[in-house]
C-alpha positions as CSV (number, residue, x, y, z in Angstrom):
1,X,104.2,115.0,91.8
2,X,104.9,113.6,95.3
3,X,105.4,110.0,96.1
4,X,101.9,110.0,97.7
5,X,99.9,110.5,94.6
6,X,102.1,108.7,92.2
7,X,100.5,105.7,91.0
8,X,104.1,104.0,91.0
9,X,104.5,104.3,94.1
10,X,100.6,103.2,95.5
11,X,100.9,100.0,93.5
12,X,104.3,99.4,94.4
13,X,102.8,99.8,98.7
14,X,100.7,97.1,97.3
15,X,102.8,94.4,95.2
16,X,105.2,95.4,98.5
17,X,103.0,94.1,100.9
18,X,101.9,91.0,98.8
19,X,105.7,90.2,98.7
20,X,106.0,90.1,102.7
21,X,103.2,88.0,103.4
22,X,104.1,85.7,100.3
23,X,107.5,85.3,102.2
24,X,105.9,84.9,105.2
25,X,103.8,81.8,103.9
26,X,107.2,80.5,102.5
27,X,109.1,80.5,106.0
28,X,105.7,78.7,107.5
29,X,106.1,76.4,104.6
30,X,110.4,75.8,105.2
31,X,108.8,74.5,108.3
32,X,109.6,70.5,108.0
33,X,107.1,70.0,111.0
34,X,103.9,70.5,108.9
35,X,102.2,67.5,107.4
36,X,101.8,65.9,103.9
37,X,97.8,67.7,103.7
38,X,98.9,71.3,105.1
39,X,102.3,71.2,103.1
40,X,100.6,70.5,100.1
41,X,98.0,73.0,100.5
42,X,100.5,75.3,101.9
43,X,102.3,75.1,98.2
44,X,99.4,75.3,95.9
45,X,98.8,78.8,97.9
46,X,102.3,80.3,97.0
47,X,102.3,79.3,93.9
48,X,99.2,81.1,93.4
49,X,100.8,84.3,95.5
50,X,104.2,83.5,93.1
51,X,102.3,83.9,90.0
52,X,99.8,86.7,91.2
53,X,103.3,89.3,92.2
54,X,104.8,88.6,89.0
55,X,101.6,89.7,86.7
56,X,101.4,92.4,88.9
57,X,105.5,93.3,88.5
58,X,105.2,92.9,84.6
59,X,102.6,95.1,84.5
60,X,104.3,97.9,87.0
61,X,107.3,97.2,84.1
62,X,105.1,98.2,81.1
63,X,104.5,101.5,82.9
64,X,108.0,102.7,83.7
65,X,108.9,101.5,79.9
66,X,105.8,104.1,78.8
67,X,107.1,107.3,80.6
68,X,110.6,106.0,79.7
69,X,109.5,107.2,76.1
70,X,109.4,110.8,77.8
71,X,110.1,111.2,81.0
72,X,109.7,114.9,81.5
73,X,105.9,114.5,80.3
74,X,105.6,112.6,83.3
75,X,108.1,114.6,85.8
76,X,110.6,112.0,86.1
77,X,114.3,111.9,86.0
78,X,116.6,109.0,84.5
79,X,117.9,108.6,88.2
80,X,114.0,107.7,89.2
81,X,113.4,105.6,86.4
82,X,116.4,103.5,86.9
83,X,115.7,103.5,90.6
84,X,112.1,102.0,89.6
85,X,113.7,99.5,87.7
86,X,116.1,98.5,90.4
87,X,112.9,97.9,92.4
88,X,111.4,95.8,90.0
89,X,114.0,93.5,89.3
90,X,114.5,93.1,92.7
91,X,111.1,92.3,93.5
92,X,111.0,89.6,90.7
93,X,114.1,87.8,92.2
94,X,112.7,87.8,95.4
95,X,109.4,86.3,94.0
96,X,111.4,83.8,91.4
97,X,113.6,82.5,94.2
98,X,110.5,81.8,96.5
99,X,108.5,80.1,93.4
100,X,111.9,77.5,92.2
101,X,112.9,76.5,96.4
102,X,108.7,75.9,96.5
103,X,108.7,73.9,93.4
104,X,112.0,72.2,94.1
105,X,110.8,71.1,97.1
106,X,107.3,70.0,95.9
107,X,108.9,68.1,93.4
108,X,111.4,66.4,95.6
109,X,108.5,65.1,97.6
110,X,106.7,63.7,95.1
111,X,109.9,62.0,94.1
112,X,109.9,60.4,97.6
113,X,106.5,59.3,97.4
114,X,106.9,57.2,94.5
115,X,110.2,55.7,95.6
116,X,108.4,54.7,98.8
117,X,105.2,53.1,96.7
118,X,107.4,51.3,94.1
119,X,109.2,49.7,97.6
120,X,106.6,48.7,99.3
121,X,105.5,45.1,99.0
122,X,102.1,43.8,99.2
123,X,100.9,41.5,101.4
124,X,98.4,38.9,99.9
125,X,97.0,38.5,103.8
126,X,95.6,41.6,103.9
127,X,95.0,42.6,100.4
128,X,91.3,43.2,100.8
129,X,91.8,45.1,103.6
130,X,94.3,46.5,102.0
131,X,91.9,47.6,99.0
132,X,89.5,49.1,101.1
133,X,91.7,51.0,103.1
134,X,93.2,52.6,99.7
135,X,89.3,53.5,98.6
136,X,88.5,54.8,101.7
137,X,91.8,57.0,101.8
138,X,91.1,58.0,98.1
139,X,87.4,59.3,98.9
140,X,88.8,61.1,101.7
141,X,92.3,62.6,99.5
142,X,89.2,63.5,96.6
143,X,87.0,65.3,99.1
144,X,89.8,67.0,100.7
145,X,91.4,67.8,97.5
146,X,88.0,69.7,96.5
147,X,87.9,71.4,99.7
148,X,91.2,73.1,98.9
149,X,90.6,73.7,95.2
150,X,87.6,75.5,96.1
151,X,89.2,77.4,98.9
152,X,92.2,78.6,96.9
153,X,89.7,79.9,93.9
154,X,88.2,81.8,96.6
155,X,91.4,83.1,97.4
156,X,92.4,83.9,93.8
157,X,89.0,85.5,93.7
158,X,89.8,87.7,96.6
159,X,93.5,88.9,95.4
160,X,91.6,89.6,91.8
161,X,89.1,92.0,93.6
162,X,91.8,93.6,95.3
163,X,94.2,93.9,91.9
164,X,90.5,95.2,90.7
165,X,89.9,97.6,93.2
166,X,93.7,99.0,93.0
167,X,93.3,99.5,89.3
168,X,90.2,101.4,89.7
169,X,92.4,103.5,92.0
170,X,95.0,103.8,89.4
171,X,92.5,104.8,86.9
172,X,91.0,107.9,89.2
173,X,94.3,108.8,90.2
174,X,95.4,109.5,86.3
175,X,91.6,111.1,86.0
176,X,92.4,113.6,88.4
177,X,95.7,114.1,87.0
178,X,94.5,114.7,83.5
179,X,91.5,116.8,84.5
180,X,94.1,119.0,86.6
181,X,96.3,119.6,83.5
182,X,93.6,120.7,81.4
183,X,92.6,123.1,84.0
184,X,96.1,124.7,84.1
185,X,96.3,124.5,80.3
186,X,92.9,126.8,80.5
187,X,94.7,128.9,83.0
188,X,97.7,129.7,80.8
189,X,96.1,130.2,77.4
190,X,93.6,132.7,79.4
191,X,96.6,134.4,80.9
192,X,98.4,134.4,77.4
193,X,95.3,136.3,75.8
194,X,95.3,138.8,78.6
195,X,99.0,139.9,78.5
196,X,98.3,140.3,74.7
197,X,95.4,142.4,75.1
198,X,97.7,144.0,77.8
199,X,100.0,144.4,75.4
200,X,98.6,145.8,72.8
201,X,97.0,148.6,74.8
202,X,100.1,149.4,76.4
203,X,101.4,150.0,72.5
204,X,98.5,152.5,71.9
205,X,98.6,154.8,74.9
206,X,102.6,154.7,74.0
207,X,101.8,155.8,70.5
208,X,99.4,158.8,71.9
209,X,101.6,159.8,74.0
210,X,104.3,160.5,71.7
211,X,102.2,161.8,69.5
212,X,101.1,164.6,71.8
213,X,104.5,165.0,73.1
214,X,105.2,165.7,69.7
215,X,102.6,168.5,69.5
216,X,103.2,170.2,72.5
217,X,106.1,172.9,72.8
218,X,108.8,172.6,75.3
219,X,106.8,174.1,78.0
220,X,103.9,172.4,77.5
221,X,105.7,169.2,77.9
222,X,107.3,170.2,81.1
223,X,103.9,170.8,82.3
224,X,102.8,167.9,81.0
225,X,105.4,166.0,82.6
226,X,104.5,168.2,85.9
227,X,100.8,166.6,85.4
228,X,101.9,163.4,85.6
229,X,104.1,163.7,88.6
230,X,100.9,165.1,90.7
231,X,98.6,162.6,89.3
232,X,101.3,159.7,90.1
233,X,101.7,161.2,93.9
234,X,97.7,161.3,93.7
235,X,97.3,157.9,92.9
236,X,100.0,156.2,95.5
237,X,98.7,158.3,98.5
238,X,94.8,157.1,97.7
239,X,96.1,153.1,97.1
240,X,99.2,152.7,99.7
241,X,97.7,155.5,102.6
242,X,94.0,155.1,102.4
């Protein structure tokens, strides 16, 4: 089976290209120029991506541990199946050292929030302004905190229909595949009947002939045999020169 119709190989395009643009939103998010809001947004979105890549990887596992069982049922080689493994692994430490530096990070920030509240002092002045500034910033951190939970369900949604859509692939692929074997498992045991019958006549018109070789005298087997000459010449001229 080529590359092109192995299922391998058209979810690992996929889980591929997932990994490149998850990488991609990781660089944007190494970025110290962004803001509290994006950054924070930023990080719910990869750890969404982070944890979408590695279902998809353990999954992609289970597979290569089922036609490790026996590989030449499936066409493969121990060289493939380690070098599928190799991929793998790789792509899980790719996607685990992108989900710790995210979630170091995130939690290094919080840290430094709280160590700026705790040192802040108050200011008995202005606490009432004070007070309404925090409820007015804590309406607008809730709304904006919605806005962004319902945004990255929609994504989630989105990368679901695709992993949807790419096992429904999978699925028709190993249809097609199955459908195909049967076919050619038709094809032999058809062919297998027809050499025995084959067979089997070829026996009988062995058996007459020695039997009336048999029969026949000396000279009636060299005309025989004299027969069979003509009739072979006969029979090349009308199928090789006609």
């Amino acid at each position: 089976m080529s590359s092109a119709q192995d299922p391998f190989y058209i979810v690992k395009e996929e889980i591929q290209d997932s990994i490149e643009k998850l990488q991609s939103s990781f660089h944007k998010w190494e970025d110290l120029r962004l803001d509290g809001d994006e950054r924070a947004h930023l990080t719910k979105e990869i750890l969404a991506g982070c944890e979408s890549i590695q279902w998809q990887v353990v999954e992609l596992e289970k597979t290569i541990s089922v036609a490790a069982r026996d590989p030449s049922w499936y066409g493969l080689t121990e060289v493939e199946l380690e070098k599928r493994r190799r991929w793998t692994s790789t792509a899980r430490t790719q996607v685990s050292n992108v989900k710790n530096a995210v979630v170091a990070g995130r939690d290094n920030l919080n840290a430094s929030a709280t160590r700026r509240e705790l040192m802040r002092l108050p200011d008995s002045n202005q606490s009432d302004r004070s007070n309404q500034y925090i409820a007015r910033n804590n309406d607008d951190f809730i709304s904006s905190e919605s806005d962004r939970q319902l945004l990255l369900i929609k994504q989630q949604d989105e990368e679901l229909d695709e992993l949807s859509a790419s096992v429904e692939r999978i699925g028709g692929v190993g249809l097609t595949i199955h459908e195909e074997l049967l076919s050619q498992e038709r094809i032999l045991d058809e062919l297998g009947t027809e050499m025995d019958s084959t067979s089997n006549r070829l026996d009988f018109v062995q058996k007459k002939v020695a039997m009336v070789m048999k029969k026949t005298s000396v000279k009636g087997q060299i005309m025989m045999i004299f027969f069979l000459i003509v009739l072979f010449i006969i029979l090349f001229v009308l199928v090789f020169l006609t």
